[in-house]
C-alpha positions as CSV (number, residue, x, y, z in Angstrom):
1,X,0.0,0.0,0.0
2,X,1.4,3.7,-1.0
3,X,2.4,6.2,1.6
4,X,1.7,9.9,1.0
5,X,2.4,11.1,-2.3
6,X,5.2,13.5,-0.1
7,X,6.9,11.0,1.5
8,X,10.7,11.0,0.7
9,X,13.2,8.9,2.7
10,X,16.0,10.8,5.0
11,X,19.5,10.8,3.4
12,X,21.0,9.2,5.7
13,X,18.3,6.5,6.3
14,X,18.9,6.3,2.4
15,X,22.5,6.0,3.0
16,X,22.9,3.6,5.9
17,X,20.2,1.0,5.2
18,X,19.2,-1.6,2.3
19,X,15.5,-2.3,1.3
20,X,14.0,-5.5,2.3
21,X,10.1,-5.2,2.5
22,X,7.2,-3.0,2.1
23,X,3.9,-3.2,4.9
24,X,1.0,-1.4,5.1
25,X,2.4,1.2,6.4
26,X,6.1,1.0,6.9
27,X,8.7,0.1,4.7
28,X,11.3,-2.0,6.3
29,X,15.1,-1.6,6.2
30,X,18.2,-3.8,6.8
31,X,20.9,-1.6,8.5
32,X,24.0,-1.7,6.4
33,X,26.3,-2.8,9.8
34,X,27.2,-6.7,9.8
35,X,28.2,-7.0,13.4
36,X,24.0,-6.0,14.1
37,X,21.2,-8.2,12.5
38,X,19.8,-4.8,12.4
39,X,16.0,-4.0,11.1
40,X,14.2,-0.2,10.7
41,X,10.9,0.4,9.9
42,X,9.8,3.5,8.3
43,X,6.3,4.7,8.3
44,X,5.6,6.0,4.6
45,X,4.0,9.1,6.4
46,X,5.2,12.8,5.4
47,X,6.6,15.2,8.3
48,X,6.0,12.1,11.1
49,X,8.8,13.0,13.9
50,X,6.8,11.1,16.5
51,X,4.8,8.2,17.3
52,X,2.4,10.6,18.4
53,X,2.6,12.2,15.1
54,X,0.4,8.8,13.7
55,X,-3.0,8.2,13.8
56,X,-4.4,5.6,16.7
57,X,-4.9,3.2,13.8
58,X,-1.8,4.1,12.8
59,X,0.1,3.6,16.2
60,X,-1.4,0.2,15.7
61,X,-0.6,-0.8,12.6
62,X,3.1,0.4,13.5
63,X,3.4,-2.0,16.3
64,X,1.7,-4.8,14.9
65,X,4.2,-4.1,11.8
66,X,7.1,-3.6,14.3
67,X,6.5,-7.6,15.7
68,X,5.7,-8.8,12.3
69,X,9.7,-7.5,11.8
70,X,10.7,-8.7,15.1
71,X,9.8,-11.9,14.7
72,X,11.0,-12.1,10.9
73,X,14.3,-11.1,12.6
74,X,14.1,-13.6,14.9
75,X,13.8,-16.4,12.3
76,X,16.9,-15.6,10.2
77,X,18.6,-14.6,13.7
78,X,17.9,-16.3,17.1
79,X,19.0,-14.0,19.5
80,X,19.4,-13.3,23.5
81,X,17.4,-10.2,23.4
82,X,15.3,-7.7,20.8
83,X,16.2,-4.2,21.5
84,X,13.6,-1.6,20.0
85,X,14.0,1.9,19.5
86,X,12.2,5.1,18.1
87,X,15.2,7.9,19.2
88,X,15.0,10.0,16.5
89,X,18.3,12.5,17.9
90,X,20.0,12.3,14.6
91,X,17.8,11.5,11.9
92,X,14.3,13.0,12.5
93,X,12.3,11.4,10.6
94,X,10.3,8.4,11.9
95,X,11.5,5.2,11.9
96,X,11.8,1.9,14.7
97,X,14.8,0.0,15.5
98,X,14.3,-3.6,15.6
99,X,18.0,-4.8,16.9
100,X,18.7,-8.4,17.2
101,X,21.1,-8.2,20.5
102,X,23.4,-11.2,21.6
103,X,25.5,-11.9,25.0
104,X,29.1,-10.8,23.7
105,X,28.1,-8.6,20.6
106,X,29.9,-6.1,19.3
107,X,28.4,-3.7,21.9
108,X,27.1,-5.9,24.8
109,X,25.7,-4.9,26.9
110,X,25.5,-1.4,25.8
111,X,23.2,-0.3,23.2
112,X,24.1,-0.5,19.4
113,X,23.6,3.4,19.1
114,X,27.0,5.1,18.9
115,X,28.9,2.1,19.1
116,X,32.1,1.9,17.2
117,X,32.2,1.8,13.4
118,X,29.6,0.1,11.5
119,X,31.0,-2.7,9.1
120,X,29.6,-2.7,6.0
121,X,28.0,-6.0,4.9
122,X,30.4,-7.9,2.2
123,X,27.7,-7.8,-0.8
124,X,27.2,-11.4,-0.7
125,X,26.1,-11.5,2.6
126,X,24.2,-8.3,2.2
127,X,22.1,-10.6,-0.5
128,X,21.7,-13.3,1.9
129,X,20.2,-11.6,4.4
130,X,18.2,-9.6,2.5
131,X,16.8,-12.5,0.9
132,X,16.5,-14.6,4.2
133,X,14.4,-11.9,6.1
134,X,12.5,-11.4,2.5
135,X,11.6,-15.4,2.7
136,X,10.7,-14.4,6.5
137,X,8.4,-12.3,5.9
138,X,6.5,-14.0,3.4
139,X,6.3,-16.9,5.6
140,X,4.9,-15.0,8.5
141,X,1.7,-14.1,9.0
142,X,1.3,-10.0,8.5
C-alpha cells in the first residue's frame, strides 16, 4: 500500500540501510552494519517525527508491523534479546529499531547506538540476508 504522495526517505536512512520489504504502512530496512542483524521500519507518512505524530490506527498498525519484523528477525537470527527503539536524535524522521542483540556482541551490553564503526556487509552476505528476512516475511503471518 502507498504512503503519501510527499513521502521521501531521509538521506542518511537512504545512506545507511538496504531495502528488504514493504507493509502497510512502513517500509522496512536492513541496516548496512554486519556485526547487528539490524531492522528499521519507516512509516511511509510525510513530516512524522513522532509516534504521536500517527493516527491511533496508525500507532497500531506500526506496532503490529514492528513484531511482524521482530519476529522475521528472529527467524533468520535467534538472539538473546530484541532491543527496540524510536530515538530519533539524529535523523528526525520516523522510523523503529528492531536490533537483534546477543551476549558478547559487538556492543554488549550497551546499546548499538554510537557504538564503534559500523561494518559494512560484504555484498554477498548483504544478499543473503536480505533475501533470508525477504523469505521471513512472506512466511509470517502480517
Amino acid at each position: 500500500m502507498s504512503g503519501s504522495s510527499d513521502f521521501i526517505l531521509d538521506a542518511r536512512l537512504e545512506a545507511d540501510t538496504r531495502p528488504v520489504a514493504s507493509l502497510e504502512l512502513c517500509d522496512v530496512r536492513l541496516m548496512n552494519d554486519a556485526r547487528f542483524p539490524w531492522l528499521v521500519l519507516v512509516p511511509r507518512r510525510a513530516g512524522l517525527v513522532e509516534i504521536t505524530d500517527l493516527t491511533a490506527g496508525e500507532q497500531t498498525t506500526l506496532w503490529h508491523e514492528v513484531n511482524h519484523a521482530a519476529a522475521a528477525l528472529r527467524a533468520v537470527a535467534p538472539c538473546d534479546k530484541l532491543n527496540l527503539g524510536a530515538l530519533g536524535n539524529i535523523v528526525r524522521q520516523l522510523h523503529v529499531h528492531v536490533v537483534a542483540r546477543c551476549e558478547g556482541d559487538a556492543a554488549w551490553p550497551g546499546p548499538v547506538w554510537g557504538s564503534g564503526q559500523a561494518v559494512a556487509y560484504a555484498e554477498a552476505s548483504l544478499s543473503a540476508r536480505r533475501n533470508a528476512l525477504r523469505q521471513s516475511f512472506a512466511n509470517s503471518a502480517a
